[in-house]
C-alpha positions in Angstrom: 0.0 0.0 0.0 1.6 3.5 -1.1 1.6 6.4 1.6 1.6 10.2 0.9 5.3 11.4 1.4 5.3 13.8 4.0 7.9 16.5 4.7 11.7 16.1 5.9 12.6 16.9 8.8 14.8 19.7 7.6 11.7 21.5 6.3 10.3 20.9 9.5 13.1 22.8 11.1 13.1 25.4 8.3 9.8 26.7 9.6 10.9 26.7 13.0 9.6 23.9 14.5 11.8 21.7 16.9 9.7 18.9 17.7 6.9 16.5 16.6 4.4 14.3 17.7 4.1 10.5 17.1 1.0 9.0 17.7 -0.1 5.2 17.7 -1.0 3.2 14.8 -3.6 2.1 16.5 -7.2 4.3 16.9 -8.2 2.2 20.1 -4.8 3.0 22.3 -4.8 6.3 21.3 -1.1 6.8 22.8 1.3 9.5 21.4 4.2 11.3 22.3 6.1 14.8 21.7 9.9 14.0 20.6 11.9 16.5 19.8 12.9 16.4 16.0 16.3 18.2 16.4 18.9 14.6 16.4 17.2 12.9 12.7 19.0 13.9 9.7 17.3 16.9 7.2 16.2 14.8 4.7 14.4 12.2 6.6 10.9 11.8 5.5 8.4 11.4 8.5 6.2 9.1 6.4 10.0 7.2 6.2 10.1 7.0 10.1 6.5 6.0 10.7 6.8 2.5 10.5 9.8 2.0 12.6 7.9 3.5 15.9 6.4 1.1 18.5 3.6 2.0 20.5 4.9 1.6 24.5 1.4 1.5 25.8 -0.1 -1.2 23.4 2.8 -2.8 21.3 1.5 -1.7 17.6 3.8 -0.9 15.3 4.0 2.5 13.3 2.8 5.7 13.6 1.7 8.8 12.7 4.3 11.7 12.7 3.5 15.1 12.5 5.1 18.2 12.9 4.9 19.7 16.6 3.9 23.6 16.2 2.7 23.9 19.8 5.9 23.1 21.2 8.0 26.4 21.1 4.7 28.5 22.7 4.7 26.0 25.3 8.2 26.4 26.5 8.1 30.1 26.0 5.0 29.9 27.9 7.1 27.6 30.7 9.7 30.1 30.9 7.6 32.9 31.6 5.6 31.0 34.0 9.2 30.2 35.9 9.9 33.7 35.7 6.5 35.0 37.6 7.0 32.6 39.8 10.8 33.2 41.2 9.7 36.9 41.3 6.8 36.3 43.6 8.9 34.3 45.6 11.5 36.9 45.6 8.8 39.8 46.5 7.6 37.4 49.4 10.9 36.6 50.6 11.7 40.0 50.9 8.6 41.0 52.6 9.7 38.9 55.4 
């Protein structure tokens, strides 16, 4: 059975994205993961590294792999919740 070629993941990093997401084969475990894209090669296909996944929670094997654009806003969103949160402590510290 043929599969749609999906992107590299060099043209995944050319838009900026770091990670992606790699959920199961298999529409009853409905298992994925976030993996950072950063240590494949640029011009590995995703649809190439689907089949070579295998599901932790279930055993199936492949997967779907798709870019993760959430993942920068997250860790931005992270850091500036790390931030509030050492000032306040800093501001209640020093109210002391």
């Amino acid at each position: 059975m043929l599969r749609a070629q999906k992107i590299t993941l060099g043209e995944v990093r050319e838009m900026g994205v770091r990670g992606v997401l790699v959920y199961c084969s298999d529409y009853h475990c409905s298992h994925w993961t976030a993996i950072s894209g950063d240590r494949g090669p640029d011009d590995a296909r995703l649809s190439d590294l689907e089949p070579l996944f295998v599901c932790q929670a279930c055993g199936a094997k492949g997967a779907n792999v798709r870019p993760h654009f959430g993942r920068e806003r997250e860790a931005r969103r992270y850091c500036r919740d790390s931030v509030e949160y050492s000032v306040t402590a800093s501001m209640a510290a020093a109210s002391r």
